[in-house]
C-alpha positions in Angstrom: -18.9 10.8 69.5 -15.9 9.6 71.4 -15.1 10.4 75.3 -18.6 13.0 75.0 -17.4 13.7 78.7 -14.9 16.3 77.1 -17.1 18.1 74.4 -20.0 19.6 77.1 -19.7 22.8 77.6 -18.3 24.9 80.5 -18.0 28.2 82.4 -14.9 29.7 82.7 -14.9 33.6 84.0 -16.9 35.1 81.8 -16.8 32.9 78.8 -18.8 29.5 77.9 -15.8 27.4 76.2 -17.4 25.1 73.7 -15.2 21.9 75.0 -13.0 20.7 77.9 -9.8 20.6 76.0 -7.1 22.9 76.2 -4.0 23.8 74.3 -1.5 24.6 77.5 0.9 26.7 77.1 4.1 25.3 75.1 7.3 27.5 74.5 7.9 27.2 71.0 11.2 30.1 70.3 10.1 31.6 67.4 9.5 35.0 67.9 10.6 38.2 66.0 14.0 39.5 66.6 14.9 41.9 67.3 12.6 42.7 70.0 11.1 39.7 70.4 8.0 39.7 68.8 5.4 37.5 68.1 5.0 37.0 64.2 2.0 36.2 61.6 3.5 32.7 61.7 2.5 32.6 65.3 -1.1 33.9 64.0 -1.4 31.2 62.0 -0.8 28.5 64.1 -2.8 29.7 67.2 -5.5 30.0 65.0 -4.8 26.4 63.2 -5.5 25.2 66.9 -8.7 27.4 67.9 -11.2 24.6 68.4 -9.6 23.7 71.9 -12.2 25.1 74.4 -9.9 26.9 75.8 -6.3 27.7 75.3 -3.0 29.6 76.9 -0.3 31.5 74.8 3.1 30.0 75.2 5.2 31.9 78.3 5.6 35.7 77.4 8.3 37.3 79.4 7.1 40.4 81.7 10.4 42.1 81.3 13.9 41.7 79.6 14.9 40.4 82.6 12.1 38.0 82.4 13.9 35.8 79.7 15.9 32.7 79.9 15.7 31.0 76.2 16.6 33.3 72.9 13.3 34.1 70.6 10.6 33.5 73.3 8.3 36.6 72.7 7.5 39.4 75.2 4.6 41.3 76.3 6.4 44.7 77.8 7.2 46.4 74.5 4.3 48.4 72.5 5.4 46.2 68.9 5.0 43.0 71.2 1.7 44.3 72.0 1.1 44.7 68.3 2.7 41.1 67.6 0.3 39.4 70.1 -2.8 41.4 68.5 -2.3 39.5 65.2 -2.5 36.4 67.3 -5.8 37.4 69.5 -7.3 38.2 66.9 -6.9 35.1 64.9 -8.4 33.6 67.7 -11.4 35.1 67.9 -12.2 35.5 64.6 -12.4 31.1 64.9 -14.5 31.7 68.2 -11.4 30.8 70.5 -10.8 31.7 74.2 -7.0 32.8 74.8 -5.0 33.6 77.9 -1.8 34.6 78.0 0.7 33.4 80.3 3.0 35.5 82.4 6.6 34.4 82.4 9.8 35.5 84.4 12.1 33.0 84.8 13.9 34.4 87.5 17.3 32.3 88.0 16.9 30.1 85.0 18.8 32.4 82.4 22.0 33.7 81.7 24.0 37.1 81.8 24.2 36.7 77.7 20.2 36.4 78.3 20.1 39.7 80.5 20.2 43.6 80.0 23.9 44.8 80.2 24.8 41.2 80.9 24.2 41.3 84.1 23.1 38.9 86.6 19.8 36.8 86.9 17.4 37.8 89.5 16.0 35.4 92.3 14.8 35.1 95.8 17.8 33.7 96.8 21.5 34.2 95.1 21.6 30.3 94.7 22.4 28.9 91.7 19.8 26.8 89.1 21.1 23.1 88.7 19.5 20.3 86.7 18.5 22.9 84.2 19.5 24.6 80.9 19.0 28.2 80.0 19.0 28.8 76.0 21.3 32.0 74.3 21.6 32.9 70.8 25.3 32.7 69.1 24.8 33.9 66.4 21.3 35.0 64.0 19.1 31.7 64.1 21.8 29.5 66.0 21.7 28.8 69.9 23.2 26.6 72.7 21.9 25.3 75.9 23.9 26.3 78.7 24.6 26.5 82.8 22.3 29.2 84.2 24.5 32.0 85.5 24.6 32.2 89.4 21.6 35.2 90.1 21.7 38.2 92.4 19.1 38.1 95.3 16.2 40.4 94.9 15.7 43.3 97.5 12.3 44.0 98.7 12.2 47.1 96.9 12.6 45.3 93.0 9.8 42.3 94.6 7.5 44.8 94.8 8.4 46.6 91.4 8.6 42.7 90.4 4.4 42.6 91.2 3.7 45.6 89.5 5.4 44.7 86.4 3.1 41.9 86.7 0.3 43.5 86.9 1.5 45.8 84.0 1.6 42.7 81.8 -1.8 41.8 82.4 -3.0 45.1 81.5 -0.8 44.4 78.3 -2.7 41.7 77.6 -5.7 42.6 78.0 -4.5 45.5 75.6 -3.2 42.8 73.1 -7.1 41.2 73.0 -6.2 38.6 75.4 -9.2 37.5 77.6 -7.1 36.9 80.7 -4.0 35.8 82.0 -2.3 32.8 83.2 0.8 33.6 86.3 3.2 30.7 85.2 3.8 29.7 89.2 5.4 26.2 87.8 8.4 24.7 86.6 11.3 26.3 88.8 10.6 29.7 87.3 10.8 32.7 89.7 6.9 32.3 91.2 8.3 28.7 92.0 11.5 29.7 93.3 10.1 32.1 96.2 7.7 29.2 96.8 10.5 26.3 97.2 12.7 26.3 100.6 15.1 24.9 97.9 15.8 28.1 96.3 14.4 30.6 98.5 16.2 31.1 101.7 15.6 34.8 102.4 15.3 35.7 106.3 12.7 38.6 105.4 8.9 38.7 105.1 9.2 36.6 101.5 11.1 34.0 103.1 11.3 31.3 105.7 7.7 30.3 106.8 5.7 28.5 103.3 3.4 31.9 104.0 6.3 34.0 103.6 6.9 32.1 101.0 3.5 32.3 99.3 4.0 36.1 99.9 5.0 36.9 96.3 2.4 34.9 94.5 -0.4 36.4 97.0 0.5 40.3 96.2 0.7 39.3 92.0 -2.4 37.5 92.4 -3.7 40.5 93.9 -2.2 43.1 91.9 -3.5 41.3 89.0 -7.0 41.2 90.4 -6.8 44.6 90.5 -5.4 45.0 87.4 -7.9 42.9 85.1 -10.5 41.2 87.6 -10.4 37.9 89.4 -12.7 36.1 86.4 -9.8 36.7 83.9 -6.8 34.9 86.1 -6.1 31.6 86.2 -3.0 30.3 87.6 -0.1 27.3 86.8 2.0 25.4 89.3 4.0 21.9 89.1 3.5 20.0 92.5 6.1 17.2 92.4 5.4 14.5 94.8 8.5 11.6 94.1 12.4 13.1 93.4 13.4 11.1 91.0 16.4 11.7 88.1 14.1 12.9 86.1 13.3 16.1 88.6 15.9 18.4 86.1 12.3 18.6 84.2 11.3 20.8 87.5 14.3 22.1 87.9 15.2 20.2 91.0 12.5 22.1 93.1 10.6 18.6 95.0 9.0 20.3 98.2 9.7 18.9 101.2 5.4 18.7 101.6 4.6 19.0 98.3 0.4 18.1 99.4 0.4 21.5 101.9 2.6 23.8 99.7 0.4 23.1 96.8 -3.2 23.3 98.7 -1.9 26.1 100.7 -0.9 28.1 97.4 -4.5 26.9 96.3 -5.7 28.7 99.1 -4.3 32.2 97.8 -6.2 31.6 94.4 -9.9 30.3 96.2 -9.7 34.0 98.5 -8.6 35.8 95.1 -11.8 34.5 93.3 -9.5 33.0 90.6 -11.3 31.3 87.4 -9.0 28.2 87.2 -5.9 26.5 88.6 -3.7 24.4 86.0 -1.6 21.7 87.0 1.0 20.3 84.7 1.9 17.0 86.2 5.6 15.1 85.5 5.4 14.2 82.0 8.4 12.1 81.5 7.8 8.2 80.6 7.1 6.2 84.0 6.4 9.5 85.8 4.5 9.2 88.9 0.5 9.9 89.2 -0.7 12.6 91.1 -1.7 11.1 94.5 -5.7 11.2 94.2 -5.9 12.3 97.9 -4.1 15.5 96.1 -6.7 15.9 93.5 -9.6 15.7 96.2 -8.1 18.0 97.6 -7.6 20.3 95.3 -11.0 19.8 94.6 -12.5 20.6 97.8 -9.9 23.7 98.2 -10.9 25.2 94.8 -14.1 26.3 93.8 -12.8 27.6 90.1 -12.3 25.5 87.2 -8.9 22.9 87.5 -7.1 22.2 84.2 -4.6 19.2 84.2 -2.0 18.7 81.7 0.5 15.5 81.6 0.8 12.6 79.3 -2.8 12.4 79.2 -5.1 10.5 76.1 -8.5 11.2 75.4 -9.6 8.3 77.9 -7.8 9.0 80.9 -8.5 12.6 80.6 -12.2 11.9 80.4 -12.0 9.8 83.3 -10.8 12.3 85.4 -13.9 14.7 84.3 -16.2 12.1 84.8 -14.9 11.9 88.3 -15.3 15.2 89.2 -11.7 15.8 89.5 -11.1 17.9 86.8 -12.8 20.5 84.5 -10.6 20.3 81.7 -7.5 18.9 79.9 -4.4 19.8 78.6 -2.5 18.5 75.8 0.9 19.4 75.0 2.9 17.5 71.9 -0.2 15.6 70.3 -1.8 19.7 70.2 1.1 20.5 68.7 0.8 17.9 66.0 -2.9 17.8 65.3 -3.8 21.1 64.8 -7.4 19.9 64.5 -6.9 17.5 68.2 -10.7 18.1 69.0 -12.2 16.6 65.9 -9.5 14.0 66.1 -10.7 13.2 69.5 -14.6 13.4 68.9 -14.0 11.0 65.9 -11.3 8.7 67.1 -9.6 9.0 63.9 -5.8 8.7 64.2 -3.1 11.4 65.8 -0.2 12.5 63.7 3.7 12.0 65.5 5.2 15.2 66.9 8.2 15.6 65.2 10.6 16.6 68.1 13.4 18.2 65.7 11.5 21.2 65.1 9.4 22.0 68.6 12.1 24.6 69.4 13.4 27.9 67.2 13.2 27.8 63.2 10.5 29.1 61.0 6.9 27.4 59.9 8.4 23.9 59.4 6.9 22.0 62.7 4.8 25.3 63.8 2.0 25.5 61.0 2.6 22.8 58.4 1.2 19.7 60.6 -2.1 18.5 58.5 -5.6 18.3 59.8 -6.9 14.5 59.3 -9.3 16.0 55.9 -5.6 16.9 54.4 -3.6 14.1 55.3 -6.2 11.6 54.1 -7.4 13.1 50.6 -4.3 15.1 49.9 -3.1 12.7 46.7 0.3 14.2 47.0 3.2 12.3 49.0 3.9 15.6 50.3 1.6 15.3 53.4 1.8 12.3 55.6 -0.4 11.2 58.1 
């Protein structure tokens, strides 16, 4: 067996996942409308991928307000509930772990995005730049445009904001979900009351990077409470180098990106958290993590760390057989090789993503890719490897 390092076994919350490779979480816009609603389509191809060891639903808005692309599915309405069932149980049925992840965008969306048009919310009324929001224009067909300018949050909707949280893990847990994931990452609102860059509140969410934890602290909490400490895990994006390619994190480099990240950290270890994920920059020539980061985090965190990145096989072994990491994340190559496990165990070839269709449409690009049995025995030309 190839890279053995990721096929032992491994304790996470409550569950013994059979491998130490995940399938992150990766937005996909296919859901039901109206409504927004995951379909059988989306059954299928969770269930395609169930040999990961562990895997996290693609981001599933808390609220309307929570949206900033058109077709990303929901997990506040009772036929969303219903939607994600179909997809848990898929899941299970192959013996697969899933989380969902908890998504608001905050200041990433658009008024077209939002009930009654209205504004965005955010920490801070300061505009998103370097980023895209996604609205429909008609059934099927969407543009990419400027995020609207938000409206700050008061204190009273921040706290209304953590219980909806909270809310959405019991909604989860209701769906068949074994946990949740608090998608902290990517310049989404978690991230925005984190950065001094898009939070610059004078009140007890804003200023000092504990005020500026605040928010994440009370969901973690009010999750905790909600669905117990084993069945949260948490994802951020600590950017160390500002480079052009920062509009991937939405422009939110920290000034101290080592002690906002170990500090945030910090709130997970006291929570009792089962995992920390960190999606690194994934562009081509991104930087690496600093490994006095990854120590760190190490020696912070006493739960399971997932990693996610630009990562093969090798180097992701590597890191587990340093100690550095518990498991690994793929993003495009799970997408393409719905099988990615027994392609790695094997070392037999990955198929290409096809990067027309990772966004919106039907099956095409969701649940046709072929395992490696199909695409070497199939004696049509209608499968290619």
């Amino acid at each position: 067996m190839h890279h053995p390092s990721l096929f032992t076994p491994l304790k996470l919350g409550r569950h013994t996942l059979r491998n130490r490779i995940v399938l992150p979480p990766l937005t996909r816009q296919r859901a039901a409308q109206p409504g927004d609603v995951p379909t059988a389509h989306a059954a299928i191809y969770y269930r395609q991928r169930a040999s990961a060891g562990f895997m996290i639903s693609e981001g599933t808005q808390i609220e309307p307000r929570g949206q900033g692309y058109a077709w990303t599915p929901g997990i506040y309405s009772e036929e969303q509930i219903v939607g994600w069932r179909q997809v848990t149980d898929a899941v299970h049925a192959e013996g697969g772990v899933i989380f969902a992840q908890l998504w608001h965008v905050g200041r990433v969306s658009h008024s077209a995005l939002q009930p009654n048009g209205a504004a965005p919310v955010a920490p801070s009324a300061i505009q998103a730049s370097k980023v895209k929001a996604f609205i429909q224009t008609a059934p099927g067909v969407g543009t990419l445009v400027e995020p609207s300018v938000p409206r700050e949050l008061t204190v009273a909707e921040i706290r209304e904001l953590v219980e909806l949280y909270a809310q959405a893990a019991k909604n989860a847990l209701r769906a068949g979900f074994d946990g949740v994931e608090i998608h902290a990452a990517n310049g989404y609102l978690v991230n925005q009351f984190i950065s001094a860059h898009a939070n610059t509140r004078d009140d007890e969410y804003g200023g000092s990077l504990q005020n500026r934890l605040r928010f994440l602290r009370e969901i973690v909490h009010a999750v905790v409470k909600a669905v117990g400490p084993e069945r949260l895990g948490v994802r951020f994006t600590p950017l160390f180098t500002s480079t052009d390619q920062e509009r991937v994190y939405i422009g939110l480099v920290e000034d101290d990106p080592h002690q906002t990240y170990i500090e945030a950290i910090k709130v997970l270890e006291a929570a009792g958290a089962a995992y920390v994920s960190i999606a690194e920059a994934d562009w081509e020539n991104a930087p690496d993590l600093p490994e006095a980061f990854r120590r760190e985090v190490r020696k912070t965190f006493s739960g399971s760390i997932i990693y996610a990145g630009r990562y093969t096989a090798e180097r992701g072994a590597r890191l587990v057989e340093a100690n550095l990491a518990d498991l690994i994340a793929f993003g495009r190559p799970y997408i393409a090789n719905p099988d990615l496990p027994e392609r790695i165990a094997n070392d037999w070839p990955l198929n290409a993503v096809n990067h027309a269709t990772l966004y919106g449409g039907a099956q095409e690009g969701l649940t046709d890719y072929p395992v490696y049995a199909e695409s070497v025995f199939n004696s049509s030309n209608e499968v290619v490897s």
